[in-house]
N, C-alpha and C positions, 0 to 999 in steps of 0.2 A: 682581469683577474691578477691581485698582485697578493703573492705567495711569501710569508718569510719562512725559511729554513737555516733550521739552527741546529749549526752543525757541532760535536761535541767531543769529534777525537779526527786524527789524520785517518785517511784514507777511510772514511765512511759517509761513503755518499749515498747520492737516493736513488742510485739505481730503476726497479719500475719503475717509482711514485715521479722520479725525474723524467718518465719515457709519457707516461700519463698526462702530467702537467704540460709536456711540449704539446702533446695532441691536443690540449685543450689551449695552447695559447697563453699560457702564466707566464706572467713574467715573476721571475726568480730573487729574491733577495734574501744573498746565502749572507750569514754571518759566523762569524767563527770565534766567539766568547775565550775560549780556550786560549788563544793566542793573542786576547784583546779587542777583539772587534766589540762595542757597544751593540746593547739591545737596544729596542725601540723603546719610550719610555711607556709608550700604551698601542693598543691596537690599531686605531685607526691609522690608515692610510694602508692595512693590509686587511683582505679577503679570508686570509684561513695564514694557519701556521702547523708546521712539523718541525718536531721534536727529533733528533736521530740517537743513534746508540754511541756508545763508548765503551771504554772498559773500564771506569768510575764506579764507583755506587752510588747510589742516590742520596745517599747521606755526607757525603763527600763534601761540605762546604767548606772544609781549609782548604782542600785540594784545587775544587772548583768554588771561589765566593760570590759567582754570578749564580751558582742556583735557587737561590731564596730569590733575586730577580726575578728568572726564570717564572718561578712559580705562580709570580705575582702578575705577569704579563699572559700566562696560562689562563689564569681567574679572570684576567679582562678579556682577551677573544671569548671565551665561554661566556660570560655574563652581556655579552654581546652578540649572543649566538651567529660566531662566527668559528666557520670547523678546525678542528685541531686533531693533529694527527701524530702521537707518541711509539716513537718504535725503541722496542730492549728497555735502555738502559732510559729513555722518552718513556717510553708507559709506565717503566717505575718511579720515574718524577713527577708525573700524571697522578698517579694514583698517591704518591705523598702530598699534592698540590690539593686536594680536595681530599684529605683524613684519613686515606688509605695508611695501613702499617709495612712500613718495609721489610723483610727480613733479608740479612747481610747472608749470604751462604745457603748451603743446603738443598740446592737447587739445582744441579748443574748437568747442562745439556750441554751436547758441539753434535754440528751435522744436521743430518738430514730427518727428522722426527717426526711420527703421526700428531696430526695435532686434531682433536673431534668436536664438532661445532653442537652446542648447547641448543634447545630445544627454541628459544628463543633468539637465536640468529637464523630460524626460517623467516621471521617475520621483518628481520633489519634490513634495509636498506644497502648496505655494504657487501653481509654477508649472504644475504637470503637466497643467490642464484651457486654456492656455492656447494662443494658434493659435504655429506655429514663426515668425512673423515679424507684428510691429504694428509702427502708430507709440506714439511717446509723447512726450512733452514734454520737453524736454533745455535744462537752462543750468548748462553750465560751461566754466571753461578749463582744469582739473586732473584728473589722473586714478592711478592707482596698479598698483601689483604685488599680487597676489593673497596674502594669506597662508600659509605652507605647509601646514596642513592644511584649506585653503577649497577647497570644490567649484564651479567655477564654469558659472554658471546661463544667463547671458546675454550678448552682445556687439553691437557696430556697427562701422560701417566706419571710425569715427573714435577708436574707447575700444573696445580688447577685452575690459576689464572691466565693464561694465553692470551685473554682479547676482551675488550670490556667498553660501553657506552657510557658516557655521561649525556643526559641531555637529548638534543635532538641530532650533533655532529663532535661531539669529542671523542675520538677511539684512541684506545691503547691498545698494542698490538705487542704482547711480549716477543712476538718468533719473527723471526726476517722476511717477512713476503716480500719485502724487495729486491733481496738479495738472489740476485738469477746466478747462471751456471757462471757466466763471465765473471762476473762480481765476488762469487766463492774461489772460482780459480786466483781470480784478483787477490784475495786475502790470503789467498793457503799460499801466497810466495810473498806478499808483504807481511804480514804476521806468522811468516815458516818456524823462526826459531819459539816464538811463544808459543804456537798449538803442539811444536815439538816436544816441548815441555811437560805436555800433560796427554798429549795422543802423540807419541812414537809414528806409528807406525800409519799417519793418516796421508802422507803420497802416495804410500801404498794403495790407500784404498778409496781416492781420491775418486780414479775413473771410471770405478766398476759404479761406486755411490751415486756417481752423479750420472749416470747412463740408467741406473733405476728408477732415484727419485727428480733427478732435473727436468723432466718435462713435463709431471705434473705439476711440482712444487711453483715452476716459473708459472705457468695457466693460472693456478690460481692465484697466485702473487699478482698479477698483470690485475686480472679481475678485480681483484681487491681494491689496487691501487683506483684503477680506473673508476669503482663505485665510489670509492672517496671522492676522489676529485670532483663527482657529481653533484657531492652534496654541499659543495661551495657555491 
């Protein structure tokens, strides 16, 4: 099983999805666009691909000019039913990759959020062992329109899209399942002065947060990841 992961900002890694893929024996092929790494020109010679987050938008092509790339290497694993897996700022170039609408803004979560799974993720494959309402980890300001043939999976009170199918293995996963307690402690001291920015006061409320929500949020994050992984 050989895995490409494309990675889209410093310090955002794959956390479960990487704790997943070792159980199952992937071998790894991280790439890092951002700083030049070449994408593959098509899929072959890879099983499945993830997508990760950034702090980008998805409309971002001055900023980042591999994403029209991206997108087009997205449409080949799919048209090749092979799985792909978009997380954040990945689901929202998912869902522009196949005619979804982005919207810039208006959308904006941080922390630990309920997110409740649609009547239709009883029967997915990913999600279907999962309880109808967690938390999970959320950082974004953007969010998007569903594509016209995407089943959608998941929502919250703030983003009615959460999590969405294309096909028989494309998910897009707006909220962090990967992101466990380690990986949040991780970013709230790598990314301190930017969450400072906009949450004050979130050292503070770091440990109580995550002694509420971190150990269901990781469960079902693990879960997730590890359903994916299956469907490669």
């Amino acid at each position: 099983m050989r895995v490409l992961v494309v990675q889209n900002f410093d310090n955002e890694g794959l956390g479960q999805i990487g704790a997943a893929l070792v159980e199952a024996g992937a071998d790894i092929d991280l790439r890092k666009p951002y700083r030049g790494d070449a994408l593959p020109e098509h899929s072959d010679g890879h099983d499945a691909m993830v997508v990760l987050g950034g702090a980008q938008n998805a409309l971002d092509d001055e900023i980042c000019p591999y994403f029209p790339r991206l997108m087009d290497l997205t449409r080949d694993f799919a048209d090749k039913d092979r799985s792909v897996l978009g997380i954040c700022l990945g689901s929202q170039l998912l869902a522009r990759a196949f005619g979804g609408k982005n919207q810039i803004g208006g959308a904006t979560e941080f922390g630990w959020h309920e997110v409740s799974l649609t009547p239709a993720a009883k029967s997915d494959p990913v999600l279907e062992k999962l309880p109808e309402n967690f938390p999970t980890f959320e950082w974004h300001d953007d969010t998007f329109e569903l594509p016209q043939q995407a089943v959608r999976l998941a929502g919250s009170a703030v983003a009615e899209n959460q999590a969405f199918r294309l096909g028989r293995a494309v998910y897009g996963f707006q909220f962090h399942f990967e992101a466990d307690r380690p990986m949040v402690r991780d970013w709230s001291t790598s990314f301190a002065s930017l969450i400072a920015e906009r949450n004050p006061d979130w050292n503070d409320r770091l440990d109580d947060e995550m002694a509420r929500n971190g150990p269901d949020a990781d469960a079902a994050g693990l879960a997730i990841a590890r359903a994916w992984v299956a469907t490669i």
